[in-house]
NUGU-837396 format. One record per residue (C-alpha): residue in one letter; chain; z, y negated, x. Coordinates in Angstrom, 3 decimals. Each point is the difference from the previous one (the first is absolute). Example, Ala and Ser with C-alpha at 12.3 -4.5 7.8 and 13.67 -1.06 7.14 Angstrom:
BEGIN
SITE   residu   chaine          Z          Y          X
SITE        a        A      7.800      4.500     12.300
SITE        s        A     -0.660     -3.440      1.370
END
This chain:
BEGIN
SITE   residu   chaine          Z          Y          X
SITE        x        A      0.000      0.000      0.000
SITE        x        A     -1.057     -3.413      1.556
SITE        x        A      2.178     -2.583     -0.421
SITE        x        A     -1.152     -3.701      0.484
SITE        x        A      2.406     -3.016      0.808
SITE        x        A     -0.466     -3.132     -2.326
SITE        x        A      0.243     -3.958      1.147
SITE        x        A      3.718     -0.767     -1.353
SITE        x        A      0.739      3.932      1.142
SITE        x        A      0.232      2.094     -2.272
SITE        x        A     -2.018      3.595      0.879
SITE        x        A     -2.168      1.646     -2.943
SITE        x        A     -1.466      3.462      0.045
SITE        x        A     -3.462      1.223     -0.810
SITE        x        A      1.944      1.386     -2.809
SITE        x        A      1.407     -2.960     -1.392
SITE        x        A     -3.312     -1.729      0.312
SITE        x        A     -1.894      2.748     -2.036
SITE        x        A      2.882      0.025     -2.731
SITE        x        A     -0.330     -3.923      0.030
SITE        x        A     -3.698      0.408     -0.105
SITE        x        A     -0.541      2.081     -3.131
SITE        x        A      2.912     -2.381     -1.680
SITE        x        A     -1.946     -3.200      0.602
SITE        x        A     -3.484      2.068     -1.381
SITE        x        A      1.513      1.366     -3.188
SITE        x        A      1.378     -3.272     -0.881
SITE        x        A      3.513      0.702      0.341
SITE        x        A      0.838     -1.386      3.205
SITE        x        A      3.075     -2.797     -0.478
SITE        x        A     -0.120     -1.804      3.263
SITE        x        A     -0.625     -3.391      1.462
SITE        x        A     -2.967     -0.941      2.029
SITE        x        A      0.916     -2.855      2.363
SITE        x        A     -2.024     -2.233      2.345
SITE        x        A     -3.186      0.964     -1.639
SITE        x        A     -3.135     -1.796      1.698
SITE        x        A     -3.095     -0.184     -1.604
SITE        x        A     -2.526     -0.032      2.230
SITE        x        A     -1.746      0.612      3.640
SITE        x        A      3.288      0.295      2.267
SITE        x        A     -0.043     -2.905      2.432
SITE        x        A     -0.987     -0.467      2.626
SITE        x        A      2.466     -1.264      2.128
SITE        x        A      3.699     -1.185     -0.097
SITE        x        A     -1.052     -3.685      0.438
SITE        x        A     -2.121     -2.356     -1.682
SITE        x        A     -3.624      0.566      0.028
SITE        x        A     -2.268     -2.671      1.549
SITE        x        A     -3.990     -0.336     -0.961
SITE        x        A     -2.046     -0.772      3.333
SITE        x        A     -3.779     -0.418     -1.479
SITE        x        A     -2.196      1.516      2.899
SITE        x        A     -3.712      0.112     -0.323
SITE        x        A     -2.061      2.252      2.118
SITE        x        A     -3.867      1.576      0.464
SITE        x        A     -1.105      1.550     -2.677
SITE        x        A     -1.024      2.977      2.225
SITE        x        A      3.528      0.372      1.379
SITE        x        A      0.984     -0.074     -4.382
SITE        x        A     -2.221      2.888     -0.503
SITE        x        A      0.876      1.553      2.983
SITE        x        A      3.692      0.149     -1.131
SITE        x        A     -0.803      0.963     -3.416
SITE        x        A     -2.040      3.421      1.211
SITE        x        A      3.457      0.796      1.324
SITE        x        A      2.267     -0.972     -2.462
SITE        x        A      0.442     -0.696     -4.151
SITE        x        A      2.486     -2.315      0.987
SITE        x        A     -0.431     -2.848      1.908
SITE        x        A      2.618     -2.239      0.644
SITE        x        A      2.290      3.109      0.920
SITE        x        A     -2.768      0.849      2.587
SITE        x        A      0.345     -3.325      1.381
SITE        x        A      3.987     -0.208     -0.355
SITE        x        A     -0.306      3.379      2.036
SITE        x        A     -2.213     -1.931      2.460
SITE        x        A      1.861     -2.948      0.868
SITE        x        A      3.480      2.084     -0.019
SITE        x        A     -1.336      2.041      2.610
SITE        x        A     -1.093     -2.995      2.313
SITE        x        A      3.696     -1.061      0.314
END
């Protein structure tokens, strides 16, 4: 049995998360969800900053043959440089 250790702690089984599981799907689950975010998690623990940066459009389709997403390609990029 696997146990897993929570944020404030407290350790829950694979058991307890099955039983907890079926309880929230059949409707009778009676707990609390807390510090629900809607949403694409951030993306960092600061504030984001917007730095418009134009460049070829070669080097544009160049990224997008290897990626879907572009500005994490780039975020990649630049974190890697420093």
């Amino acid at each position: 049995m696997t146990e897993y250790r929570l944020a404030n702690g407290d350790v829950v089984t694979d058991e307890e998360l099955e039983r907890e599981t079926r309880s929230f799907e059949d409707g009778s689950w009676e707990g609390r969800l807390e510090n629900v975010r809607v949403g694409r998690p951030p993306l960092a623990d600061e504030p984001l900053v917007t730095v418009p940066v134009k460049f070829p459009a070669s080097m544009v389709a160049a990224i997008d043959r290897k990626t879907t997403n572009r500005s994490d390609y780039i975020r990649k990029a630049v974190a890697a440089t420093l």
